[in-house]
C-alpha positions as CSV (number, residue, x, y, z in Angstrom):
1,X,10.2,-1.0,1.0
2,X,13.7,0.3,0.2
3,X,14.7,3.4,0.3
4,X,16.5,5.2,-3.1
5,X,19.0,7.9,-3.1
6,X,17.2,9.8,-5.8
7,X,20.6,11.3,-7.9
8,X,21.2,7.7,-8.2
9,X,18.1,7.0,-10.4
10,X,17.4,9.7,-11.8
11,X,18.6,11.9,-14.1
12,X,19.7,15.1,-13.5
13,X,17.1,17.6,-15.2
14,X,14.1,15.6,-13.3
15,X,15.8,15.1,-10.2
16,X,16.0,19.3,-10.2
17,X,12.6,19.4,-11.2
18,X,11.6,17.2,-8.0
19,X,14.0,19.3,-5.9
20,X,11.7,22.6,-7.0
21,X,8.8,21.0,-5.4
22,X,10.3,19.3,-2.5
23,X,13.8,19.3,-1.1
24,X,15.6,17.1,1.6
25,X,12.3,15.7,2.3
26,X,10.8,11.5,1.4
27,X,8.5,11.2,-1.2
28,X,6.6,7.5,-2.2
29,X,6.0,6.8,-5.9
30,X,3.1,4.9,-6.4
31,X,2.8,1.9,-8.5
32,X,0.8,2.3,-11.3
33,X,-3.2,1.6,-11.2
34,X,-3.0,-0.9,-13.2
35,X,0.1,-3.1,-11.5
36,X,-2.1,-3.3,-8.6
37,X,-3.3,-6.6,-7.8
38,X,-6.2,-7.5,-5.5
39,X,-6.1,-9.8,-2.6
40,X,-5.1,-13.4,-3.6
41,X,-4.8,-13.2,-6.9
42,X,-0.9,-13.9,-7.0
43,X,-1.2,-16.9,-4.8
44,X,-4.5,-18.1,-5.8
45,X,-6.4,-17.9,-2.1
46,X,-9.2,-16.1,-4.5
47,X,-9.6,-18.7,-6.9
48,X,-9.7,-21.0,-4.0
49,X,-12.4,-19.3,-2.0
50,X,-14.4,-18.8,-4.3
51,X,-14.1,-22.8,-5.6
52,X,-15.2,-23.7,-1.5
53,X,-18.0,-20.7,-1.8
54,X,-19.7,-22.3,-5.1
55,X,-19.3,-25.6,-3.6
56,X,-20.9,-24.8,-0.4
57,X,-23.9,-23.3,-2.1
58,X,-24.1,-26.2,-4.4
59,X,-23.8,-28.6,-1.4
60,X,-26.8,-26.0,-0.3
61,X,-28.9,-26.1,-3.3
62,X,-28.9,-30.4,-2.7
63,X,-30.3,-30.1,0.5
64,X,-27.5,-30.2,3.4
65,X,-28.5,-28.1,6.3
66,X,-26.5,-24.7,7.3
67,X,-25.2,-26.3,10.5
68,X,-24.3,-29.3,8.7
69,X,-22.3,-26.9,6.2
70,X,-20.6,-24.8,9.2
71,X,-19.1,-27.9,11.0
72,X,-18.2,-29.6,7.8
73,X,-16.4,-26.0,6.6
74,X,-15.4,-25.1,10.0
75,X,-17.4,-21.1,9.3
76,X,-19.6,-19.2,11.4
77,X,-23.4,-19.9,10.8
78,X,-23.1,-16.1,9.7
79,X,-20.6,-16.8,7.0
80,X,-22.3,-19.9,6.0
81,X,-25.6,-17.6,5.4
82,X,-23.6,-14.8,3.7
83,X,-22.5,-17.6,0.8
84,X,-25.5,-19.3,0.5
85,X,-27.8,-16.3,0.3
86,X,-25.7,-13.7,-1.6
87,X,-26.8,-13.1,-5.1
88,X,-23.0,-14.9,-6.5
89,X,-19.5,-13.3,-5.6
């Protein structure tokens, strides 16, 4: 993150109003709610995960064992049951 001089940005009636609350001191400006992204979803790891997840529980559905699934996805028994068993996420 890079750091503004303020009187640079802003003009000068707001920049006095900021300096009424705080003064000298760093503030952050939040993004707003909505520009926030959630994980993956700029580089496409979510779509992608979620492609492997609904292929492993389709690959479960058919009849290939958990252990089978682990080594073939290189997962955790645990994460393997957490796929296969969740309701669909």
């Amino acid at each position: 993150m890079k750091y503004i001089n303020a009187d640079t940005i802003f003009p000068e009636e707001l920049l006095k109003e900021i300096q009424r609350h705080i003064s000298g001191g760093l503030i952050y400006i939040p993004r707003p709610k909505d520009a926030h992204k959630k994980w993956g979803e700029n580089s496409g790891g979510r779509r992608i995960v979620r492609e492997r997840n609904d292929e492993i529980r389709q690959l479960f559905a058919a009849g290939t064992t958990i252990d089978q699934l682990a080594d073939q996805y290189c997962l955790s028994i645990d994460s393997i049951k957490k796929i296969v068993y969740c309701k669909k996420g």
